[in-house]
Structures are given as structure tokens and as C-alpha cells.
C-alpha positions in Angstrom: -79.0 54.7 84.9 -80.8 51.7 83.0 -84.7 51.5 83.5 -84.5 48.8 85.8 -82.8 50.5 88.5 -85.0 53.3 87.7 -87.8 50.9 88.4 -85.9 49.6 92.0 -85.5 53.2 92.9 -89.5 54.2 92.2 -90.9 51.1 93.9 -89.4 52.5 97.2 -90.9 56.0 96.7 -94.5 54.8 94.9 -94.6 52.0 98.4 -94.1 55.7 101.1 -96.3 57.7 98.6 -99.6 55.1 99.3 -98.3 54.9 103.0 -98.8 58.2 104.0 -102.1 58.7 101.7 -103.6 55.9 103.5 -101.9 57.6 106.8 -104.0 61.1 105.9 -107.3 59.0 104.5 -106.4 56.7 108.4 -105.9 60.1 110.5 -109.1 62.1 108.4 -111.3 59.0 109.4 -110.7 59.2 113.1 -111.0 63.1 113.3 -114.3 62.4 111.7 -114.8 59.4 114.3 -114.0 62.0 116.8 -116.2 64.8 115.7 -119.2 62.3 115.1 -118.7 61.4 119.1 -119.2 64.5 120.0 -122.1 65.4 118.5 -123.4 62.3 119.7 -122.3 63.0 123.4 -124.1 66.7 123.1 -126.8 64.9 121.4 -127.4 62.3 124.6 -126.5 59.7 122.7 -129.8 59.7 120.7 -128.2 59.5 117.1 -125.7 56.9 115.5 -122.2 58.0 113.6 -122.8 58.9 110.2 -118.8 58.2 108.6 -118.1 57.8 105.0 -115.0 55.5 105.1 -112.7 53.7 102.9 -111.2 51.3 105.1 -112.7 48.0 106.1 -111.2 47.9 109.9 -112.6 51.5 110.5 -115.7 50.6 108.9 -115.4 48.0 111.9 -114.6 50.3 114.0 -117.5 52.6 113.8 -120.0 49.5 113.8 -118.4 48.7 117.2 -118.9 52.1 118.1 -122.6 52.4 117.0 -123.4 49.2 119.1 -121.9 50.5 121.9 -123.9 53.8 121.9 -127.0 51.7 121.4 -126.3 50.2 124.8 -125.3 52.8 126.4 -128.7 54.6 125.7 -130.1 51.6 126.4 -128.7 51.8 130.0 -129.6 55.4 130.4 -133.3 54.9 129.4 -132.8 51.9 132.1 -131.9 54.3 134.2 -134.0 57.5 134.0 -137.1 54.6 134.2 -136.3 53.3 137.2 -135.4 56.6 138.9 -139.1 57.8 137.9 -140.3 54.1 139.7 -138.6 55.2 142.9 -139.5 58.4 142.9 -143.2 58.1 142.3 -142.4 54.8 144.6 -141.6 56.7 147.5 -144.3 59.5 147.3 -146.5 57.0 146.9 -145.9 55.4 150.4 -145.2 58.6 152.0 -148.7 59.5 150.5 -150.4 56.5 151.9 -148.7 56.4 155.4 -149.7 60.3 156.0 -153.7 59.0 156.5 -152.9 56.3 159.0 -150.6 58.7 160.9 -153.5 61.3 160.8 -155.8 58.7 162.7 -152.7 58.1 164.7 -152.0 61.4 166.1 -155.7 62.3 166.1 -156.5 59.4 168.3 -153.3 60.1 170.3 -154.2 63.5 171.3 -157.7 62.2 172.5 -156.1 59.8 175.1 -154.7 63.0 176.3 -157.5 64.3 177.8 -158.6 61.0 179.5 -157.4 60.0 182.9 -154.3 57.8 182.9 -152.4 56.1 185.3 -148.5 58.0 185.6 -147.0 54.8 183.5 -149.9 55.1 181.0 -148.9 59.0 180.7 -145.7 58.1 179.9 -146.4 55.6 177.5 -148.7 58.4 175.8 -145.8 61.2 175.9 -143.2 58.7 174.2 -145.9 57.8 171.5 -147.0 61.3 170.1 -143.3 61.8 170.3 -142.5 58.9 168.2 -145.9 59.2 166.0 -144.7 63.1 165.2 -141.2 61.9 164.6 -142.8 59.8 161.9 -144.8 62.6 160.8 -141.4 64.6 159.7 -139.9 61.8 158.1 -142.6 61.3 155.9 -143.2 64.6 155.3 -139.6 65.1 154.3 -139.6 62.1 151.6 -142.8 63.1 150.3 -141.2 66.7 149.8 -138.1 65.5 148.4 -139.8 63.8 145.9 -142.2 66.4 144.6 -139.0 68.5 144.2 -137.2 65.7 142.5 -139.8 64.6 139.4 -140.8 68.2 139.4 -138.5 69.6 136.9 -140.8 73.1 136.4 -139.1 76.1 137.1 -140.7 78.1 139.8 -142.2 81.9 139.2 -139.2 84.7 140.5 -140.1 87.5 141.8 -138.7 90.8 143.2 -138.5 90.3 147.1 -136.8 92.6 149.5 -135.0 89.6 151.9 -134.5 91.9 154.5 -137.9 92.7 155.1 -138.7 88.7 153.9 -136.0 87.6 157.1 -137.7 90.3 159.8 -140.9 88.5 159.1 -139.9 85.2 158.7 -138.5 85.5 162.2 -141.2 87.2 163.7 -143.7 84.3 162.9 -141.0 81.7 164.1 -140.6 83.6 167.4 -142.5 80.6 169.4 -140.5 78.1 168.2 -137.3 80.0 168.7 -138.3 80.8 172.1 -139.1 76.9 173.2 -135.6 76.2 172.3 -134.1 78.6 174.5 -132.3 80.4 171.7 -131.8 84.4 171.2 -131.2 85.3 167.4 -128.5 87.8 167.2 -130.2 89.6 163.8 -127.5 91.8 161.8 -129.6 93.3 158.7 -128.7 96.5 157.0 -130.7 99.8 157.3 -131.6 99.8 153.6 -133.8 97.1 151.1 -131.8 94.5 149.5 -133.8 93.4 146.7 -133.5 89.8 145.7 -135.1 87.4 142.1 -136.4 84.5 144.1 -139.3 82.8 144.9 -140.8 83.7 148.3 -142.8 80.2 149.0 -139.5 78.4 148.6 -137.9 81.0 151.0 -139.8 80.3 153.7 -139.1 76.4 153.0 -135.4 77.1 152.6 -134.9 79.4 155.7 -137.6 76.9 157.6 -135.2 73.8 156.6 -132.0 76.0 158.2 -134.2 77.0 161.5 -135.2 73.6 162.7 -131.5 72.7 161.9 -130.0 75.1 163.8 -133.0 74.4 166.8 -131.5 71.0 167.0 -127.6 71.7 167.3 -127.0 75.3 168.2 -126.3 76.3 171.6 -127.6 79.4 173.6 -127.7 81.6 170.1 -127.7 81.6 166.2 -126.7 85.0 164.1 -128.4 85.9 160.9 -126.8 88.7 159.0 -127.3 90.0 155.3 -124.5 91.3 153.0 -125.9 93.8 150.7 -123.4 94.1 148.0 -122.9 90.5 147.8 -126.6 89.9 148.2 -125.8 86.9 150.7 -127.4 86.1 154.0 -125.5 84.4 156.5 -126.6 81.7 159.2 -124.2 81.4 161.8 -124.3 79.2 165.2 -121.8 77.6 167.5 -120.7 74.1 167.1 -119.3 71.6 170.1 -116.5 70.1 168.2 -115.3 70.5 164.5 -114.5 66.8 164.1 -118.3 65.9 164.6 -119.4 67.4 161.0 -118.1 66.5 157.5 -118.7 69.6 156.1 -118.2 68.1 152.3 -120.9 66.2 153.0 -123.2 68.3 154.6 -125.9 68.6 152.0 -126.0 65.1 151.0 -129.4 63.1 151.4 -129.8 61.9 154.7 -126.9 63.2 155.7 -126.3 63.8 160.1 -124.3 65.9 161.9 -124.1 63.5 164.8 -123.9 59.5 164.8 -126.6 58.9 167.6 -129.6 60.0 165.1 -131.7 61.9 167.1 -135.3 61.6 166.5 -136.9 64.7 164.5 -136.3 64.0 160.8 -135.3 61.9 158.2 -132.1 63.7 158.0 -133.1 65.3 154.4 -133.8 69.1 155.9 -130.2 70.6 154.0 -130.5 68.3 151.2 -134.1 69.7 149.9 -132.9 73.5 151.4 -130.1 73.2 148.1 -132.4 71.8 145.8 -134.8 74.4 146.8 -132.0 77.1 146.2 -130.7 75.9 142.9 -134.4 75.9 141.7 -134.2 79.8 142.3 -131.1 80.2 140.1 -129.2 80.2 143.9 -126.6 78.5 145.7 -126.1 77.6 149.5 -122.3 76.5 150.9 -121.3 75.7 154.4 -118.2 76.6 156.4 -116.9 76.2 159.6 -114.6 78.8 161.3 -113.9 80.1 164.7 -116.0 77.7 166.4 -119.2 78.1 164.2 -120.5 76.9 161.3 -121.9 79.2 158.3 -124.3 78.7 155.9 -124.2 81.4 152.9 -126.9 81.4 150.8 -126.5 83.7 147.7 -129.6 84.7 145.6 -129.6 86.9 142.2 -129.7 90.0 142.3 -133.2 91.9 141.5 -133.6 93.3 137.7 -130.4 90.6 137.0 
């Protein structure tokens, strides 16, 4: 074999050789590209990609790829602002409408004790009914967002929540008894000791009560598993078609399409948030007629 076919046979070879070096150097770049996005993601996209390339398009590439995370914080920073705006916007105004509605009421319950003709009586009654549903609603958003801009974890504590329920319904016995309902109360003989906080208890269970005083007929069941440490809200429901149980907890969320007055509709929304601030959790399930809400809490010394 002379030298030049030698030569015609080695081009061939040499020409494969740089292909697949520049393949590895190619596939080496991207897995660096790939690692560098990572850390970015993890890193909230507050950092740039730091690659050491050899290839003009990649080098392309990852200047693409830097602008692109640029705006994309860009956007988020956009973002987190203007949630902050609404949020302080709205406890702002539900700040500033709670004095008026003070005067309101106040002024309300006055006219009360003066004389009134019958049509002037019911003009009063359907006002302080109106002016109270007001009240809730406003209450409700300024709650909602405290809770929201407030990301401080709350204090735990040890709390028996059978002892914490017997109470809780004791002082809402009034309340329970204007609506006409009878609790059926299932709670073991023992303690079950719970890691929550008890001032966002009474909020949570407070939220479920004056949802369960607007929809459930006759009755409502509270029981308590102890292994599980789960309490359980039950109550009858009229038809299964009238509540999207997926969307339950969602903001302003109702179980029925006439609004009835009362609320701004937020009462299960704010009862989660209020539970995952506690480390809990809070589901809802229908069956047999009734719909469930299971709240699970951590167990105490856990």
C-alpha cells in the first residue's frame, strides 16, 4: 500500500476521530448547561450560568439562556410586588371601611329603641341585616390578608383537643341552639394530645361552625380518632351535585349559586391556611349523604 492510499484511508478515520471529540466536548457542554439550570432553578433564579465552553453556538446558547433568566426574575420580582400591593391593598380598605361600619351599626342599633312606624321597622331589620353582612365580609378579607403577608410561623403547643372541642362547644352552645341544630359529639374517654396552636383552633373550628350553621340540617357530628389524631366534622347535605368538593377550599368559593348573605365566601379558604400554618392539613369528602371535613394535626412530642 503506497502512502497515498495510506493518506485516503487516514483522512476518513482522522475526519470520525474530531467528530466524536467534538460530539463528547457538544454532549459535556449541555450536561454542564443542564446542571447550571438546576442550581439556578433551586437557587430562584437569583444567579446566572457559569459554563466554560469551546464552542461559539453554545457560547450562544448560554447567553440566550442568561437573558432569559434575567427576565424571568424580572417577572417574578413583578410579581411578588404586586401581590404585596394587593395584599396590603385590600387590608387597607377593609381597615378603613371597619370605622364607618362601626358608626353604622352603632347608629343602627339606636334607631332600635326609638318608635317606628311597622314599614320603618322593617326597613331597620333589613339594614342591620345588611350592615352585619358587611361586617363579615370585611372582616374576612381583612383576616385573609393578615394570614397571607404574614409568613411567621405561629408558637405550638401541647393541647389536649378533646378537652379543646368539649369547650369550644360549650361556649358556642348559643349559637348552636338559634340554629336549631343538636351536635351529635363522639370523643374518646382518654386525652388525645395534639402540637398546634390553640388561638388558631378556635378560628379554624369557628370557620367550620358557622359553615355548617348555614347548610346543615337538623344535626352535625363531631368525632375524634385517637390513633390517627383526626377530628371529624360531619353534616347532611341536600344533593351531592350542589358542591364541587375539589373546589371546596378555594377563595371565595360557595356551596350554593344563590349567595346567601353572611360572608364573603372565604370561611374554608382561611380554616386551610390556618391549618397548614400549624404543620396540619384539612380534606373534604362526601359519602352517604354527608359531607366530612378531616382535619389532621401532629401528634404531641412529634
Amino acid at each position: 500500500m503506497n502512502t497515498l492510499s495510506l493518506i485516503i484511508i487516514s483522512i476518513p478515520v482522522i475526519l470520525c476521530i474530531v467528530l466524536l471529540i467534538m460530539l463528547f466536548m457538544i454532549k459535556a457542554n449541555i450536561k454542564e448547561i443542564t446542571r447550571e439550570l438546576k442550581k439556578t432553578r433551586e437557587s430562584d433564579y437569583d444567579r446566572q450560568l457559569r459554563v466554560i465552553l469551546n464552542d461559539r453556538d453554545m457560547e450562544e446558547l448560554a447567553k440566550e439562556l442568561n437573558l432569559n433568566l434575567d427576565h424571568q426574575k424580572e417577572l417574578k420580582l413583578k410579581e411578588e410586588s404586586a401581590k404585596k400591593q394587593l395584599e396590603q391593598s385590600v387590608a387597607d380598605i377593609a381597615h378603613d371601611l371597619r370605622t364607618p361600619l362601626t358608626v353604622v351599626k352603632g347608629n343602627l342599633q339606636m334607631l332600635a329603641s326609638e318608635k317606628l312606624s311597622d314599614e320603618g321597622r322593617q326597613y331597620l331589620e333589613v339594614s342591620s341585616r345588611k350592615a352585619e353582612t358587611l361586617k363579615n365580609m370585611v372582616d374576612e378579607f381583612f383576616e385573609l390578608s393578615v394570614l397571607e403577608s404574614d409568613a411567621q410561623m405561629p408558637e405550638l403547643k401541647r393541647i389536649d383537643i378533646v378537652e379543646f372541642l368539649v369547650q369550644f362547644i360549650i361556649d358556642h352552645e348559643s349559637m348552636i341552639r338559634d340554629k336549631g341544630l343538636t351536635p351529635d359529639i363522639d370523643l374518646p374517654d382518654k386525652s388525645v394530645f395534639i402540637e398546634a396552636n390553640e388561638e388558631l383552633m378556635v378560628r379554624v373550628f369557628s370557620n367550620l361552625l358557622a359553615n355548617i350553621c348555614k347548610y346543615a340540617k337538623e344535626s352535625f357530628r363531631i368525632s375524634v380518632s385517637a390513633e390517627e389524631r383526626k377530628v371529624i366534622l360531619s353534616n347532611r347535605i341536600v344533593s351531592h351535585d350542589e358542591i364541587d368538593i375539589e373546589h371546596i377550599f378555594d377563595r371565595t368559593y360557595r356551596a350554593d349559586k344563590a349567595r346567601r348573605e353572611g360572608s364573603a365566601g372565604l370561611g374554608l379558604y382561611i380554616a386551610k391556611l390556618l391549618m397548614e400554618k400549624q404543620k396540619g392539613n384539612i380534606i373534604a369528602d362526601i359519602s352517604d349523604g354527608e359531607i366530612h371535613f378531616i382535619l389532621s394535626f401532629i401528634p404531641a412530642g412529634q
